[in-house]
N, C-alpha and C positions, 0 to 999 in steps of 0.2 A: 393385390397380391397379399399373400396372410401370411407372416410368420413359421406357420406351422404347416408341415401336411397333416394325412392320417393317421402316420405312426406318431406322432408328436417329437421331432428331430426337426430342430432347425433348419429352414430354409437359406442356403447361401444368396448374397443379392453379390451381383459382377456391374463393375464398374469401370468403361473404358474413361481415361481421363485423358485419351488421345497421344500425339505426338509429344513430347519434351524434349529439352535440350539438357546436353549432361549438366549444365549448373544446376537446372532443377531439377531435376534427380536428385543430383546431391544436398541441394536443399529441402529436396520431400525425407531422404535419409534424414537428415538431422530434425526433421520434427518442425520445420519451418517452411515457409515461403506459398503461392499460386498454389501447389497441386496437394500442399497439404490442406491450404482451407477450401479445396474442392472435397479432398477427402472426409473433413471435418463436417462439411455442409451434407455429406450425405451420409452420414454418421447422426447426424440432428435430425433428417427427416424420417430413416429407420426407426432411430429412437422416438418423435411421434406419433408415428403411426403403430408403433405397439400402443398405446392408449396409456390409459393412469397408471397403469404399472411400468411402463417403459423406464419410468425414472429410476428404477432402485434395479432395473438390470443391468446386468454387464456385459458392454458391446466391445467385442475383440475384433478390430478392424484387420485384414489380411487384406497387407497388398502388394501384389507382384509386378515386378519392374521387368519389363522382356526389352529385347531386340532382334527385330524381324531380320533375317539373314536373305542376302539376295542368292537368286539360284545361280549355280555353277556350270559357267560355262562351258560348254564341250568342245574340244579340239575336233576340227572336220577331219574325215579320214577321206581322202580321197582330194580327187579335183573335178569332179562331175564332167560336164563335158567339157570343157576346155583347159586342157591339160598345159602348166606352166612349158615356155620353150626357153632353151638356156642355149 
């Protein structure tokens, strides 16, 4: 993968760093712990693989913390065929 396309604009590279738990979240916020030296570790191999120049560029790592929402449940309307007896 190159850096660059044809119009010469940087290529974004996406990094899933999987599941976490909120401490490590909060320790990737503050700049420490597991998910920031994964982040770091792929921050060194970008800057690599740009070649001799890499070294004197500046890599602005972006990284987005989500949480996947579970779908919402739908109240049944009806009783299909067997209708409640009271």
């Amino acid at each position: 993968m190159s850096e660059y396309n044809n119009t010469n604009t940087p290529v974004p590279f996406v990094v899933d760093l999987g599941k976490a738990r909120k401490g490590a979240v909060r320790k990737l916020k503050q700049g420490r712990g597991r998910l920031m030296e994964e982040a770091q570790d792929v921050i060194d191999e970008v800057r690599a693989g740009l070649g001799e120049g890499g070294n004197n560029k500046e890599i602005v790592p972006i990284i987005l913390v989500y949480r996947k929402r579970g779908g919402r449940r739908r109240k049944r309307k009806g009783y299909g065929l067997f209708p409640p007896f009271f």
